[in-house]
VOBA-1610 file (N, C-alpha, C; in pm, whole numbers, padded with zeros to 5 digits, always signed):
BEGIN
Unk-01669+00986+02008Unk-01735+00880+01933Unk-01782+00935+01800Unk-01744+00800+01705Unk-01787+00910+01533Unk-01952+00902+01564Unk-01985+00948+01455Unk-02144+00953+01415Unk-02199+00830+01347Unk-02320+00818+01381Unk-02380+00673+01307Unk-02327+00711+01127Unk-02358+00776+01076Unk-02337+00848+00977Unk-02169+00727+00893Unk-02117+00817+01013Unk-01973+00784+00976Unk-01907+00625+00980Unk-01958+00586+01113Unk-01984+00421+01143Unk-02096+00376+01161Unk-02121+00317+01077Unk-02270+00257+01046Unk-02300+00145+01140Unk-02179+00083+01201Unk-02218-00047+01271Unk-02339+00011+01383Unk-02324+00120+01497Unk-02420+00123+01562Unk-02530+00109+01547Unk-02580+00138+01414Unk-02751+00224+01333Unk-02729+00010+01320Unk-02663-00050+01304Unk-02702-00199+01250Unk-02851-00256+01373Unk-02797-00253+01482Unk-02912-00246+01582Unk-03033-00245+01546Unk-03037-00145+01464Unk-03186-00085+01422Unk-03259-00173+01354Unk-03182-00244+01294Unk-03192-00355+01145Unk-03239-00452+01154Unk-03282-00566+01070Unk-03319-00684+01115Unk-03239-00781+01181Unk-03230-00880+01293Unk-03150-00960+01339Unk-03110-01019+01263Unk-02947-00983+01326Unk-02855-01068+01231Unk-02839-01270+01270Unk-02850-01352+01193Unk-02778-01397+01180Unk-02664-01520+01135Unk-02624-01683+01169Unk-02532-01717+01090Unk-02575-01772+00971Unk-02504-01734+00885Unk-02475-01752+00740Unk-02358-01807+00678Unk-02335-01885+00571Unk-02222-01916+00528Unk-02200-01844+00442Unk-02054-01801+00435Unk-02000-01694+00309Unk-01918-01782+00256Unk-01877-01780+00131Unk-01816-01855+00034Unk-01662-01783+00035Unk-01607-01906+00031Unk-01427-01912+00041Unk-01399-01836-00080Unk-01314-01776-00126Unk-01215-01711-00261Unk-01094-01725-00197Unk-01008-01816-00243Unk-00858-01781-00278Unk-00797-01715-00327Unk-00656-01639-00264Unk-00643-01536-00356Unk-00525-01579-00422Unk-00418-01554-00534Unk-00281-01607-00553Unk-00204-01493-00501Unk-00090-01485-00501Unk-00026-01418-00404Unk+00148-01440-00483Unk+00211-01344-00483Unk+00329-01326-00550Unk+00438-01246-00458Unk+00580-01279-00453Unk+00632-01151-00377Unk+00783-01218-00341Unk+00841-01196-00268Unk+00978-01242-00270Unk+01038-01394-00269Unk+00937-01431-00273Unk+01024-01626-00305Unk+00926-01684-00415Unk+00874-01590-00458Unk+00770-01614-00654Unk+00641-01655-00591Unk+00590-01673-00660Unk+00446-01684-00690Unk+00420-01792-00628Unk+00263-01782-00553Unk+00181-01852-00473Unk+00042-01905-00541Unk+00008-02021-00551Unk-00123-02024-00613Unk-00249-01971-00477Unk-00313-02023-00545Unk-00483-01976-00405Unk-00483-02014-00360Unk-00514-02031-00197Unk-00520-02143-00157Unk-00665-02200-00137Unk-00723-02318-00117Unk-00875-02348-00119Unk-00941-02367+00027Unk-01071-02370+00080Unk-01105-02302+00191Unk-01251-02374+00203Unk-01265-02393+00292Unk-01466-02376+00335Unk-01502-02236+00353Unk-01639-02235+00290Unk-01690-02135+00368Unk-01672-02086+00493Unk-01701-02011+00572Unk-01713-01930+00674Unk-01830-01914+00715Unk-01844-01879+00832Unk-01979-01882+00930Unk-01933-01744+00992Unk-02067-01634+00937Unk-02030-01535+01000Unk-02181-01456+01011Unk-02196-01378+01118Unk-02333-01319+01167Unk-02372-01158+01077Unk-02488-01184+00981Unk-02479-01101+00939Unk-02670-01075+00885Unk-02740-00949+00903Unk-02838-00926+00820Unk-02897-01028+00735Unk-03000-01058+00768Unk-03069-01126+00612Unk-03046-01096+00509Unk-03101-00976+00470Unk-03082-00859+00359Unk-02930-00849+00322Unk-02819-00885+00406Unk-02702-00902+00350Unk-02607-00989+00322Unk-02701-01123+00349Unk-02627-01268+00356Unk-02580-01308+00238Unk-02587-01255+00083Unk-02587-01310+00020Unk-02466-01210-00055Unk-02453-01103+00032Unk-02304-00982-00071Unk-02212-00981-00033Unk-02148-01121+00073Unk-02018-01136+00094Unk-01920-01214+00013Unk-01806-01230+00021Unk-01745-01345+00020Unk-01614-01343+00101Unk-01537-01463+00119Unk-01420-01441+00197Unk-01322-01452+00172Unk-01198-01356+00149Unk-01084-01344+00042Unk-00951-01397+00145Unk-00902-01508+00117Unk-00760-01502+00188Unk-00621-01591+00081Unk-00524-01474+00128Unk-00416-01547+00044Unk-00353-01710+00133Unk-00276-01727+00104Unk-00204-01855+00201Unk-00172-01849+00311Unk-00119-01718+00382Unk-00104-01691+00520Unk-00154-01537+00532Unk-00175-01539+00677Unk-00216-01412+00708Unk-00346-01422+00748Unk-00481-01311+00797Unk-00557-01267+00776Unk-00639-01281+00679Unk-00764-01358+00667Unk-00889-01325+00537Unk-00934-01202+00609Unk-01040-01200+00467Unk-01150-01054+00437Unk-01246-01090+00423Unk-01332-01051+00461Unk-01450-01036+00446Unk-01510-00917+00328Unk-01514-00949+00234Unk-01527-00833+00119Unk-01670-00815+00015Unk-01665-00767-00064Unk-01809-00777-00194Unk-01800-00895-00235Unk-01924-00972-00253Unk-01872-01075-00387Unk-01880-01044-00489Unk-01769-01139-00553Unk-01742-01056-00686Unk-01636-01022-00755Unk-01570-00982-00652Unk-01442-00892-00686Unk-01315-00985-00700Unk-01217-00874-00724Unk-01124-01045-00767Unk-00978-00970-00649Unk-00922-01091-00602Unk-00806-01061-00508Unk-00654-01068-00508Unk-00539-01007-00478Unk-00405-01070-00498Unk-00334-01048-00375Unk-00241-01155-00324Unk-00185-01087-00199Unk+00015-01084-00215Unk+00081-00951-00200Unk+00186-00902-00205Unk+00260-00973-00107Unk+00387-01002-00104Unk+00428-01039+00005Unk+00562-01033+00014Unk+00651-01017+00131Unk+00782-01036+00132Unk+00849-01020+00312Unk+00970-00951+00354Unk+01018-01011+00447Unk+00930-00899+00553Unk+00902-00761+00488Unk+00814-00677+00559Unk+00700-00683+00604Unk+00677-00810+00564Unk+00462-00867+00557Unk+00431-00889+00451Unk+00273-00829+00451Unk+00231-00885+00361Unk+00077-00787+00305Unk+00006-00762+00161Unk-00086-00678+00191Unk-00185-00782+00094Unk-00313-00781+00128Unk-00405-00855+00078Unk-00516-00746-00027Unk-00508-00727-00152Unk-00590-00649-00202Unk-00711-00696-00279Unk-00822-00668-00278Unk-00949-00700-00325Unk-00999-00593-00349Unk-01067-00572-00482Unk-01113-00513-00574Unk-01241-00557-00675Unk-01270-00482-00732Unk-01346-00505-00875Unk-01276-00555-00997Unk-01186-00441-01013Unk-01086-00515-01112Unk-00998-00584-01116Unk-00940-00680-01216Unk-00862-00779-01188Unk-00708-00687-01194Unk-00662-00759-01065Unk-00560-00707-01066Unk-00444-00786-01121Unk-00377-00716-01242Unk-00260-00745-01250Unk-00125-00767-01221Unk-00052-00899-01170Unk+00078-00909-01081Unk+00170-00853-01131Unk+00188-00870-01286Unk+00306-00807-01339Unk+00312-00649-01344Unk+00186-00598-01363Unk+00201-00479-01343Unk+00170-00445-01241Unk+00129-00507-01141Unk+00139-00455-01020Unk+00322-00405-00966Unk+00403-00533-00982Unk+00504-00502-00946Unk+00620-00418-01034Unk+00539-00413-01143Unk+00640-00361-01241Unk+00635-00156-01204Unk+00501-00136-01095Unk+00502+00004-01056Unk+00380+00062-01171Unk+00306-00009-01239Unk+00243+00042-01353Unk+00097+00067-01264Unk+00078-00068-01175Unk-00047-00062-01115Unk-00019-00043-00970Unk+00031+00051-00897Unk+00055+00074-00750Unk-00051+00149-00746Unk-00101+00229-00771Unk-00238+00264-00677Unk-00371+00253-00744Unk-00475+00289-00629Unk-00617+00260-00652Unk-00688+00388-00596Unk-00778+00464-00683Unk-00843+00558-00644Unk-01034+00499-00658Unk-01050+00420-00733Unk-01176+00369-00715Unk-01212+00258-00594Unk-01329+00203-00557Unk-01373+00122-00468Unk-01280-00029-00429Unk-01189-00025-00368Unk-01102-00113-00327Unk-01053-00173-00178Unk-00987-00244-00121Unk-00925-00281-00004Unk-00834-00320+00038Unk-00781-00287+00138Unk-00649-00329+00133Unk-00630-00397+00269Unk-00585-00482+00314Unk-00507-00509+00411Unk-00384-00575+00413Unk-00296-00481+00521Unk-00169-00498+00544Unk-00119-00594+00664Unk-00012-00626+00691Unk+00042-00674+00839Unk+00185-00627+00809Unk+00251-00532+00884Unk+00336-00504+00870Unk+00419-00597+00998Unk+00570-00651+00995Unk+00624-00732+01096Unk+00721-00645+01151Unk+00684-00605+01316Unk+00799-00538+01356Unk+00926-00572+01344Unk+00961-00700+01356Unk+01127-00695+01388Unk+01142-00719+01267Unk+01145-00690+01126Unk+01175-00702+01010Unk+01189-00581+00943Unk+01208-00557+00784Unk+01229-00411+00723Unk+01036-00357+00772Unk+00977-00450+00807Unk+00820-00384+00824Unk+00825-00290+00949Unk+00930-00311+01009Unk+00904-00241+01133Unk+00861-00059+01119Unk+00945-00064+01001Unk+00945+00132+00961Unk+00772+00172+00940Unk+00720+00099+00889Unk+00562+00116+00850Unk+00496+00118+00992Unk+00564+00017+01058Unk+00453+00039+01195Unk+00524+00132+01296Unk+00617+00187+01254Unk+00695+00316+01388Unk+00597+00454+01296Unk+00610+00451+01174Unk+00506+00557+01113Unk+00354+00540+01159Unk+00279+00446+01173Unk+00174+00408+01202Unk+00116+00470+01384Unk+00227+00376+01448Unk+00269+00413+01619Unk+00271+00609+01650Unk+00345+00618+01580Unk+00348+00789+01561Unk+00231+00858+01544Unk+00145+00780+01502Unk+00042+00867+01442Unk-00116+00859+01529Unk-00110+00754+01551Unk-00203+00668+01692Unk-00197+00618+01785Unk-00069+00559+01834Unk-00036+00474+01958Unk+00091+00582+02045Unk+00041+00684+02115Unk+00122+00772+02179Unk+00176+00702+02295Unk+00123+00587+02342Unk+00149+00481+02451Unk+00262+00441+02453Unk+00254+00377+02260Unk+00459+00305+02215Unk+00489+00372+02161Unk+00520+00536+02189Unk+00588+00566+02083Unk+00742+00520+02137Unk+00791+00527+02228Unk+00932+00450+02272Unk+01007+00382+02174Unk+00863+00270+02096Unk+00920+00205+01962Unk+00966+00255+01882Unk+00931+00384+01844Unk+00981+00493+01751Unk+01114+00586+01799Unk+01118+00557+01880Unk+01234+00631+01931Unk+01383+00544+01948Unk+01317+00410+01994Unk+01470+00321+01990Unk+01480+00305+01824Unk+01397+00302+01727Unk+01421+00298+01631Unk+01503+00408+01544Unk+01466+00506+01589Unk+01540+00609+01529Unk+01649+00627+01570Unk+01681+00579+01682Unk+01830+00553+01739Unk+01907+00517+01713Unk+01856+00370+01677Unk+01933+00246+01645Unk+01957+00206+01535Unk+01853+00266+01367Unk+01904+00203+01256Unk+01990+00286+01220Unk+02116+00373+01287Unk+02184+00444+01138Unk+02133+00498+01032Unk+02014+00600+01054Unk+01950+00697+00988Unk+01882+00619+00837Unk+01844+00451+00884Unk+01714+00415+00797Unk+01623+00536+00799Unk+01588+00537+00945Unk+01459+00648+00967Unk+01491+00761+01045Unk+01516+00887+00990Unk+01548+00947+01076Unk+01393+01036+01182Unk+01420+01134+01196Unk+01308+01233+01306Unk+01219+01250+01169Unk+01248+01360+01058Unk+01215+01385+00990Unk+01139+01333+00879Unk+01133+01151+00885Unk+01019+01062+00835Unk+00914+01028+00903Unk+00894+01069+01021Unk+00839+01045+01131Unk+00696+01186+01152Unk+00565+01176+01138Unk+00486+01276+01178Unk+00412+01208+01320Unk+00470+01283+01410Unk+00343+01209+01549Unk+00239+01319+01529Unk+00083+01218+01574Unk-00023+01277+01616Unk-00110+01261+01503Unk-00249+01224+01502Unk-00358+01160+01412Unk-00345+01298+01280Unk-00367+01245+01175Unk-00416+01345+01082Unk-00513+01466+01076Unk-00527+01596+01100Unk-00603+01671+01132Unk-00784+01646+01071Unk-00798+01521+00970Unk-00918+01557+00939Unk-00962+01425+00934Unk-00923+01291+01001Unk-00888+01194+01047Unk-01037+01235+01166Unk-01107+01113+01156Unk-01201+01097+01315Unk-01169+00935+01340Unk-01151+00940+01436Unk-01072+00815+01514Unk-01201+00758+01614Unk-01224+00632+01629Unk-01249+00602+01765Unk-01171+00519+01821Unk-01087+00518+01936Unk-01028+00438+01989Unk-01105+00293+02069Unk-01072+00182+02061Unk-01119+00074+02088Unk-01120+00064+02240Unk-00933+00020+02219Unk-00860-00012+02326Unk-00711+00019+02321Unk-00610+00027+02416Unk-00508+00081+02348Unk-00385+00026+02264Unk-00478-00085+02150Unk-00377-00130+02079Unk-00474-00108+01949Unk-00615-00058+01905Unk-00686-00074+01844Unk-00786+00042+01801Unk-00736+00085+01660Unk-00814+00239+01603Unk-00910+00219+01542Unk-01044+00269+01532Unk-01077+00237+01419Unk-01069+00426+01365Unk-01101+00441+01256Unk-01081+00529+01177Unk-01184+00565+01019Unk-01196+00675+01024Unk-01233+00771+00884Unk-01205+00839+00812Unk-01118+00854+00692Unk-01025+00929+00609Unk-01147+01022+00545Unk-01178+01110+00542Unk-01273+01194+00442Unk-01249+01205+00353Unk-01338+01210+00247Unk-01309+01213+00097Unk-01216+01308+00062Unk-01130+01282-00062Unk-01067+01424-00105Unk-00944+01420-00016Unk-00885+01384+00109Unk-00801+01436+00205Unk-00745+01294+00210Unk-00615+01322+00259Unk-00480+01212+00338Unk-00517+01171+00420Unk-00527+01069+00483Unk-00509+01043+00619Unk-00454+00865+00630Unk-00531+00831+00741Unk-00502+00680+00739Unk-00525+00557+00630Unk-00601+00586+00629Unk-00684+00550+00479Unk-00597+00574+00335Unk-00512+00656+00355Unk-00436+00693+00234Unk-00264+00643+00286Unk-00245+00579+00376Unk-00162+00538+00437Unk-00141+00386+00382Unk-00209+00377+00240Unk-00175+00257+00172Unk-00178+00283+00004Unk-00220+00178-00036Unk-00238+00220-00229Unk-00402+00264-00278Unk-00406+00307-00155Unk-00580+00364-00148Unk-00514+00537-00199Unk-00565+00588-00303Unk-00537+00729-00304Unk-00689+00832-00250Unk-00659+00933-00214Unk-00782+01030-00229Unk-00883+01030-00324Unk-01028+01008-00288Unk-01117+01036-00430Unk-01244+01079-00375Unk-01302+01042-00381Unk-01496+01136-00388Unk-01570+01075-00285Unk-01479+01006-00265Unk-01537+00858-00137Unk-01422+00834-00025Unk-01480+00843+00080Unk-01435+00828+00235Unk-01364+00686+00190Unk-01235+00675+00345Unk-01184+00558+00340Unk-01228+00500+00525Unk-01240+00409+00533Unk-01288+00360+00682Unk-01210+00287+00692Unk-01135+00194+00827Unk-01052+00111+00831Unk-01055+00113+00983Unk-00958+00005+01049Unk-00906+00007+01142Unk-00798-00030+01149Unk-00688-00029+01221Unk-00519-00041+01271Unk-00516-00103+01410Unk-00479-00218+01389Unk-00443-00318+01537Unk-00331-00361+01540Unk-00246-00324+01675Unk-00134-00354+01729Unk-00102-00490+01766Unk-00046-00591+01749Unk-00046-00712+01790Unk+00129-00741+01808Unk+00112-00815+01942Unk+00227-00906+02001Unk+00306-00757+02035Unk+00405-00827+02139Unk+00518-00736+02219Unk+00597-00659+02118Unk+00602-00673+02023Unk+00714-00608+01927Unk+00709-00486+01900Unk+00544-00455+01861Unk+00459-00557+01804Unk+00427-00561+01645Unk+00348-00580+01576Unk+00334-00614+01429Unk+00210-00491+01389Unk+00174-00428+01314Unk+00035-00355+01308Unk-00041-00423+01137Unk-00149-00425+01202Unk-00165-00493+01105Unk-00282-00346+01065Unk-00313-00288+00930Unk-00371-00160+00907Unk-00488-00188+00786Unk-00600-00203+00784Unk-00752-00211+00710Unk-00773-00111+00651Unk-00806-00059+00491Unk-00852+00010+00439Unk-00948-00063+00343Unk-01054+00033+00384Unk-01219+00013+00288Unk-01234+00114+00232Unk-01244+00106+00077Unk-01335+00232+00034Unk-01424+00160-00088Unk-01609+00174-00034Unk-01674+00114-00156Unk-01755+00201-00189Unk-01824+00203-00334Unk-01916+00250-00380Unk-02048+00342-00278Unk-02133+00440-00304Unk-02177+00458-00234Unk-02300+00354-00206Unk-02319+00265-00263Unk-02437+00152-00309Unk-02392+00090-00222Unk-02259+00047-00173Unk-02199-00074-00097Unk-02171+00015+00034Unk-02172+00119+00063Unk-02084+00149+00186Unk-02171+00110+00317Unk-02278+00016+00289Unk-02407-00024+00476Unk-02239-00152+00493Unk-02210-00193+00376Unk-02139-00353+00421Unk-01992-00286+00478Unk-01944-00187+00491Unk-01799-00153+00560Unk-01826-00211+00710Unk-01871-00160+00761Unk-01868-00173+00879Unk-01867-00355+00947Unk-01954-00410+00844Unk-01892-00581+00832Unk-01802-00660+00852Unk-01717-00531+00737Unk-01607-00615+00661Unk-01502-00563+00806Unk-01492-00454+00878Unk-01421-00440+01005Unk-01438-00530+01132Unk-01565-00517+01134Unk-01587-00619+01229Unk-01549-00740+01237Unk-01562-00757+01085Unk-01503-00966+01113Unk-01366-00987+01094Unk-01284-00858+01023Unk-01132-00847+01116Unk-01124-00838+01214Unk-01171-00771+01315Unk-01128-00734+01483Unk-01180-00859+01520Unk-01274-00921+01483Unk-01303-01096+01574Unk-01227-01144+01508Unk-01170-01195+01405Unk-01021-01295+01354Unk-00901-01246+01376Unk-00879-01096+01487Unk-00768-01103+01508Unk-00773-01113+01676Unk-00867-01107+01700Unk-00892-01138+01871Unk-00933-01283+01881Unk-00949-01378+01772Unk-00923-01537+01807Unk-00841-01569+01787Unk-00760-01495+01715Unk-00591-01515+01682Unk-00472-01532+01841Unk-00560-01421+01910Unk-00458-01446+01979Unk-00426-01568+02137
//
């Protein structure tokens, strides 16, 4: 088990009772293999949270997929194509054209990302890398895969076993949560999150027989980092009413 330190949700206990509040909708627009998506529009949300923190959310979702629970404030775009899909929220406005033009692919300051990668699609390769690295249960998936595409993926794209500096708590066995340490690779850097001065927190959930992984990266300010543990939580309940 990490340290309160590391996951703050336990130390929340300590805190004043949480609870419902409405968080305010943000649409995000969303661009990616069949063109451009406008925002889509939303009610608020009803979600259990601190007094003291009812008022620093908001809720980011593109047209399909997964919302966020994120800073308010920040501004959002969501990527998309036959592999999934990744939802990013930030401070800065992110640019589509240069996003895709390769000018703006990564983020080393306070950002988020979430992914859903789709197994039976080109997404599947992201989640046999993913499976490899945390789910020693399927790795099988990784293995008919490497079998079967005609050296898409061979052995040698493939690292099994968690990142050495990686602290994991396991949920359940479709469900990680995780801590990238500052400065170092790990899960957390397993997106357009790069290494910087600040930890990455996240979690990775396995969903459906295939199955799909859908992978959370947080990294905020040190001013913002009591609200990570939030912003995880109210993924793992919208993907466990999902199903």
């Amino acid at each position: 088990m990490l340290s309160i330190s590391t996951f703050p949700l336990s130390a929340q206990k300590k805190r004043t009772t949480e609870r419902s509040v409405r968080v305010p909708f943000v649409g995000c627009k969303a661009d990616g293999q069949a063109g451009p998506e406008e925002a889509p529009s939303g009610e608020p949300i009803v979600v259990a949270l601190p007094a003291d923190l009812s008022g620093k959310f908001a809720y980011y979702k593109g047209e399909d997929g997964f919302g966020l629970l994120a800073p308010k404030g920040w501004n959002c775009f969501e990527a998309y194509g036959s592999n999934g899909s990744s939802l990013f929220v930030m401070p800065e406005r992110i640019d589509s054209e240069r996003f895709f033009s390769g000018a703006q692919t990564e983020f080393s300051g306070p950002a988020i990302q979430l992914s859903s990668s789709i197994g039976d699609t080109s997404g599947r390769f992201e989640v046999a890398r993913i499976i490899a690295r945390v789910f020693p249960q399927r790795q099988s998936f990784v293995r008919r895969l490497i079998e079967d595409t005609d050296g898409l993926l061979n052995k040698s794209d493939v690292v099994y076993g968690p990142y050495k500096t990686d602290k994991l708590v396991r949920l359940n066995r479709n469900t990680v949560e995780f801590q990238t340490p500052a400065n170092t690779d790990g899960l957390g850097t397993m997106s357009r999150l790069r290494k910087s001065a600040q930890p990455i927190t996240g979690v990775i959930v396995l969903t459906g027989e295939t199955p799909d992984a859908i992978h959370l990266s947080v990294r905020l300010s040190p001013n913002q980092a009591s609200l990570a543990p939030y912003i995880i939580r109210r993924l793992e309940t919208e993907i466990r009413s999902a199903k």
